[in-house]
C-alpha positions in Angstrom: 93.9 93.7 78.5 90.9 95.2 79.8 91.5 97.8 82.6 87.9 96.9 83.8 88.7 93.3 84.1 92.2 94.0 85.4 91.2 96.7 88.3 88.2 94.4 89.7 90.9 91.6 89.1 93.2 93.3 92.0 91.1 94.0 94.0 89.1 90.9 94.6 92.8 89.2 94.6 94.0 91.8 97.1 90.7 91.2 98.5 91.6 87.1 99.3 95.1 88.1 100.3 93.2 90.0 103.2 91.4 87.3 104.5 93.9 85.3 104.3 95.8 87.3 106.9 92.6 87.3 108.8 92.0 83.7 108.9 95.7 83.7 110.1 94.5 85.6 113.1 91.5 84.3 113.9 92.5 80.6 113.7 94.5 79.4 116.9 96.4 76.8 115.2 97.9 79.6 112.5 97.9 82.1 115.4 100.2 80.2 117.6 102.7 79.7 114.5 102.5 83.4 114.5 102.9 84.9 117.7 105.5 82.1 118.4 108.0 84.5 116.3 108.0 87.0 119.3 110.1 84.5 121.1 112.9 85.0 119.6 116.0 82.5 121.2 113.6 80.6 123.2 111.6 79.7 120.5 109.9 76.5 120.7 112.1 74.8 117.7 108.8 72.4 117.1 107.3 75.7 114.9 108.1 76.2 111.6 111.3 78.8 111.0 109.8 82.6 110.5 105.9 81.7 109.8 105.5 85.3 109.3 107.3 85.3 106.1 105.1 82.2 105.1 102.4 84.3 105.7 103.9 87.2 103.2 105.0 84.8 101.0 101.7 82.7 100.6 99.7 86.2 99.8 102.1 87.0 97.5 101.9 83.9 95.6 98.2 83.4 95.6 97.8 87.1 94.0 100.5 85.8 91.2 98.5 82.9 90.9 94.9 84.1 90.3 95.9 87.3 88.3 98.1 84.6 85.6 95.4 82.6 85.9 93.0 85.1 84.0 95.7 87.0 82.3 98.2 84.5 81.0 101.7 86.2 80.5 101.2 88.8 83.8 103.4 86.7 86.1 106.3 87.4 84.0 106.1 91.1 84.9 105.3 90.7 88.6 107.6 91.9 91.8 106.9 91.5 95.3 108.8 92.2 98.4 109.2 88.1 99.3 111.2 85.3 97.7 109.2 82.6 96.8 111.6 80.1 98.2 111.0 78.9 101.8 113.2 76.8 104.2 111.7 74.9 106.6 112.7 73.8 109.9 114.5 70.4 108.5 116.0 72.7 105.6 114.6 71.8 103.1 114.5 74.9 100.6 110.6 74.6 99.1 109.1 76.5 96.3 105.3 78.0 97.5 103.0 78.2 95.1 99.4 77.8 94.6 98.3 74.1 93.1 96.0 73.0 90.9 93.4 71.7 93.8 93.6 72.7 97.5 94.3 69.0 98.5 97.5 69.7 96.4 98.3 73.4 98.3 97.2 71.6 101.6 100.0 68.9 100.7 102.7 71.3 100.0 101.9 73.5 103.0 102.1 70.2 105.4 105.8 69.7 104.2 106.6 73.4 104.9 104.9 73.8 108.3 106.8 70.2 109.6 103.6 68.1 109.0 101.0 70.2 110.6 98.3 69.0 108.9 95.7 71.0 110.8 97.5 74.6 109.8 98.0 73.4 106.6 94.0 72.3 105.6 93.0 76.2 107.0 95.8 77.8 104.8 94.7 75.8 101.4 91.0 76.3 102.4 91.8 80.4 102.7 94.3 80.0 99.5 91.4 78.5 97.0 88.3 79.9 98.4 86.3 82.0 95.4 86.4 85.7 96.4 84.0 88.0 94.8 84.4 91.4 95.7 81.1 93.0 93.3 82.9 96.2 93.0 81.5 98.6 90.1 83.7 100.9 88.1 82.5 103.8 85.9 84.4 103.0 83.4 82.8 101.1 80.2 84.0 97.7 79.7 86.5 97.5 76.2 86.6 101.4 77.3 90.5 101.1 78.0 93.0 98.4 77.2 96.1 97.8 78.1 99.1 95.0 76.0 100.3 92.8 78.6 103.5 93.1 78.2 103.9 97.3 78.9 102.6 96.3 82.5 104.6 95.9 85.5 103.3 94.4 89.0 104.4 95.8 92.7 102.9 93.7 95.6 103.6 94.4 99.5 101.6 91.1 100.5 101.4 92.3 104.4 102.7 95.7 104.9 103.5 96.7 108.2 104.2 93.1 109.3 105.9 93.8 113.2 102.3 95.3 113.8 100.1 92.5 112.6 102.9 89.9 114.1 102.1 92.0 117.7 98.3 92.0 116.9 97.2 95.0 119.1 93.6 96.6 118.3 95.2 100.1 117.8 93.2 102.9 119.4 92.0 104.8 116.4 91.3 108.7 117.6 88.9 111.3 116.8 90.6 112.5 113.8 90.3 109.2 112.2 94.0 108.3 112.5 95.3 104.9 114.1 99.5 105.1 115.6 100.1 101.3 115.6 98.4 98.4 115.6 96.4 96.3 113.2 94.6 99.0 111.6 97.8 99.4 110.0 98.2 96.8 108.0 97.9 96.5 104.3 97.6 94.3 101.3 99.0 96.5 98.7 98.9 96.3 94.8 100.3 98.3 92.2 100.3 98.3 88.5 103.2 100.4 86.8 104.3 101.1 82.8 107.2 99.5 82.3 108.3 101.8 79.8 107.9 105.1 81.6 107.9 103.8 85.5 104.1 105.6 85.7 101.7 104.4 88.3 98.7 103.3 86.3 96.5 100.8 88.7 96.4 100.7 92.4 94.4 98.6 95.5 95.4 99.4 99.0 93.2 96.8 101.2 93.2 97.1 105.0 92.5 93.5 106.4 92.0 95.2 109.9 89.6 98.1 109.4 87.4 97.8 112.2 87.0 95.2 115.0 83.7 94.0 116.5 83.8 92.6 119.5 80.3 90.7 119.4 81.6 88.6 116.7 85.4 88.6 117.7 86.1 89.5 114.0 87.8 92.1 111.5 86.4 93.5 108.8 88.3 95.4 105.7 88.0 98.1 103.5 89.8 98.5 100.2 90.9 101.5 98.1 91.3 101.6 94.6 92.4 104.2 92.0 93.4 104.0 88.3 95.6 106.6 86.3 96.2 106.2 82.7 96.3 109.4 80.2 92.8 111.0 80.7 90.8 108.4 82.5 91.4 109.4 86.3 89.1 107.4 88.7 89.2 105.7 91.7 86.7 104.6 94.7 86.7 108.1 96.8 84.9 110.3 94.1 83.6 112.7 97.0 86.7 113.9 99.3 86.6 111.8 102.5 84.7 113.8 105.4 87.2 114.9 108.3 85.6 115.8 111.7 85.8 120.1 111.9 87.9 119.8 114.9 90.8 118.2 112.8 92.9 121.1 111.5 94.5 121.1 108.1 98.2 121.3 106.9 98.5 118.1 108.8 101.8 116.2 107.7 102.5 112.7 108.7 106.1 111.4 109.9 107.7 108.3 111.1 108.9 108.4 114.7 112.1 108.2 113.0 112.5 110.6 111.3 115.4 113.3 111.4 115.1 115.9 113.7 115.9 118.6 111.9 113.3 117.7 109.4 110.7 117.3 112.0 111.5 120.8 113.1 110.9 122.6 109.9 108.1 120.8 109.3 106.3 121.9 112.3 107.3 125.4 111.7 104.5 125.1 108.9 102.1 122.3 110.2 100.6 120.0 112.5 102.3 116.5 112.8 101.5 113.3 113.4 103.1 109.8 113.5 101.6 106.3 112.7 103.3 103.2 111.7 103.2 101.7 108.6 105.0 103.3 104.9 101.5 102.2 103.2 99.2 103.1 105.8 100.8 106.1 106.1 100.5 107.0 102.1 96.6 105.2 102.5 95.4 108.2 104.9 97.1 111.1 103.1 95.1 109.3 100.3 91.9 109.8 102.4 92.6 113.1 103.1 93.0 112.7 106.7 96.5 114.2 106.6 97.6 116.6 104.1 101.6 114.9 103.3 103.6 112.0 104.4 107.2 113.2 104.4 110.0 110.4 105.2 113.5 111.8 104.0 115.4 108.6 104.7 115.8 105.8 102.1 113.9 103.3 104.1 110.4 102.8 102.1 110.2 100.8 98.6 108.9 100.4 95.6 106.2 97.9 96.3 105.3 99.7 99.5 104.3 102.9 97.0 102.8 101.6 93.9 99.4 101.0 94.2 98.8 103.9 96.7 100.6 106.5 94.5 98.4 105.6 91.7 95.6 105.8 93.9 96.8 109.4 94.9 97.7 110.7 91.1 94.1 109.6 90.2 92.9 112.0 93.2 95.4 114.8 91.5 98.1 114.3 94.5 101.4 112.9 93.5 104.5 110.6 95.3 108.1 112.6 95.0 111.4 111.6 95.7 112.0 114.1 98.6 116.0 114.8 97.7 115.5 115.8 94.5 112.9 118.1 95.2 114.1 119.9 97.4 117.5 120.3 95.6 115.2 121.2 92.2 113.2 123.8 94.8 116.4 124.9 95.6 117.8 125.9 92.1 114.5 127.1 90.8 113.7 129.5 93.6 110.7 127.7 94.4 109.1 127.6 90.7 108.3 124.7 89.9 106.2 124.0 87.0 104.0 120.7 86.2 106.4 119.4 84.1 109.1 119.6 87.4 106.6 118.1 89.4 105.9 115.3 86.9 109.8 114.3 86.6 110.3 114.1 90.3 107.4 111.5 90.9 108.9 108.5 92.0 108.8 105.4 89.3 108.9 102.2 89.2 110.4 100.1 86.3 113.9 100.5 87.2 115.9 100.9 90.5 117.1 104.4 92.1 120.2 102.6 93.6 121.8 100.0 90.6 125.0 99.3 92.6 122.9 97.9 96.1 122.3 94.4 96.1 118.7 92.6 96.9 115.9 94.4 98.2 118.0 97.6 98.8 118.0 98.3 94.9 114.6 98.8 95.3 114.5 101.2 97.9 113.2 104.9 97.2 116.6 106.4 97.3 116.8 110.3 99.0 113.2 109.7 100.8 109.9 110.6 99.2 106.9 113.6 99.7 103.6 112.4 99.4 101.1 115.1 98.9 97.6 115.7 98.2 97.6 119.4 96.8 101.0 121.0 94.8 100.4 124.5 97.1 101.1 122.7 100.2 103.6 120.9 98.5 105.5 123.8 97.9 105.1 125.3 101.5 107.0 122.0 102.5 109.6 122.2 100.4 110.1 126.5 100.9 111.2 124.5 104.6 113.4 121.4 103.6 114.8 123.1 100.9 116.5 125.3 103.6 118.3 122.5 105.8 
């Protein structure tokens, strides 16, 4: 397989899953379905059961179904955060997938949404346009290949899903950074070795980049990085320009997060909270925060993926933040490359093998996502001491 073909693959497919999640938005027949799940018990029981997991789900299966479709054999390796089963509001259990034709999708997206024929005619139309994303890589086609079978697939179809369920036009501030709000969320892609766990291919794409208000409409951006031996590229070849006013050592946090971690972090640096596991990872990415330090198990495989490989291409790196800092701890601080290259995080098998469901997948002991090892370093010098 032809990492060429493959990376412009994802991200025109990531690319699709974006608008999808726009159209949702900007549509008021979708758009109802959606906001309706903020009612909770007074729910109007003629809407479909949970249409925000439809809208996961449907991503997730229409990036399955165009990557397989131009590289037979992928779907076998692919994992995403969503079942593909669906129960509607009769419950009736239904498979979603992607058709042949959209009058197909359109048929089997009327029997999920309860007969709503007008929801289900925009969701096939967004599920089989033709998305062409004319993104040029330096990279030679034939360059690179890759066998099918050593690649493993992580998708996070909408990530960050309470905020784009809310909707809010986040305030984005001065230092480029956005707390909550659509800005947040992410279509995220990642492509793994499924011998050695290794990030080798990720596309972050933010649906919800910037508003207009002439046109009442969203547009995106999308990320994208590959990793694999000596070929380390990715779409920010010049570091990202942050305003002079920003200082550095900036580390990002979840409003969450322990207190006593918090503490010793600001001992050493400036920090900031936003919502969002990939978002969070996306602007560390940019450069518009130096770390993103969670120490909780609460973030997953397919919400780090694509933007760790992203980050290793940059010379950054994802670790799991337990074992660091118990590894900084017997070491005395000196840690070598090769430390730093067994405590990335990875992605072929599970960290917990006794949870059940999606909790096998969680990024067990927390993670430390950095752009530079000496500032890594600084950080753990502090956790390592709680």
């Amino acid at each position: 397989m032809d990492v060429v073909s493959l990376t412009k693959a994802l991200i025109s497919t990531a690319e699709k899953g974006a608008n999808i999640a726009r159209v949702i938005r900007a549509e008021e027949e979708l758009l109802s379905l959606l906001v309706e799940e903020k009612s909770g018990q007074q729910k109007n029981d003629r809407f479909v059961n949970d249409f925000k997991t439809l809208a996961d789900v449907l991503v997730q299966e229409v990036v399955r179904h165009d990557l397989s479709k131009q590289f037979p054999g992928i779907e076998r390796n692919f994992h995403g955060e969503e079942s593909s089963k669906f129960t509607n509001t009769m419950g009736e259990s239904i498979l979603v997938e992607v058709k042949a034709t959209r009058e197909e999708t359109c048929a089997l997206l009327e029997t999920i949404l309860d007969g709503n024929r007008k929801a289900a005619e925009l969701l096939s139309e967004a599920v089989h346009a033709d998305i062409n994303t004319s993104t040029e890589l330096p990279i030679r086609t034939g360059q690179h290949c890759l066998p099918v079978h050593m690649l493993g697939l992580w998708i996070d179809p909408i990530d960050s899903t309470a905020q784009y369920i809310s909707g809010e036009n986040g305030l984005t501030g001065e230092d480029g950074l956005t707390e909550h709000g659509l800005q947040n969320v992410l279509v995220l892609i990642g492509v793994y070795d499924q011998l050695t766990g290794q990030p080798l291919i990720g596309v972050t794409n933010q649906p919800f980049h910037k508003y207009n208000p002439d046109t009442d409409r969203w547009a995106g951006r999308s990320e994208w990085g590959v990793s694999i031996g000596n070929l380390q590229v990715n779409s920010l070849s010049q570091p990202v320009e942050v305003q002079s006013t920003v200082p550095r050592g900036i580390v990002m946090l979840s409003s969450s997060e322990d207190p006593q971690v918090e503490g010793a972090l600001k001992a050493v640096s400036q920090v900031t909270y936003a919502s969002g596991a990939g978002y969070k990872i996306l602007v560390t990415v940019l450069g518009l925060v130096d770390a993103y330090v969670i120490s909780k198990s609460t973030t997953y495989k397919w919400d780090v993926c694509g933007p760790h490989a992203i980050m290793k291409s940059r010379g950054g790196g994802v670790v799991r933040y337990s074992k660091a800092t118990q590894l900084f701890k017997e070491k005395a601080g000196q840690l070598t490359e090769s430390d730093l290259c067994e405590l990335q995080v990875r992605y072929a098998t599970p960290d917990k093998v006794n949870a059940q469901g999606a909790k096998m997948w969680c990024n067990e002991g927390g993670i430390i996502v950095y752009s530079e090892k000496t500032f890594l370093l600084k950080l753990l010098e502090k956790l390592s001491a709680l």
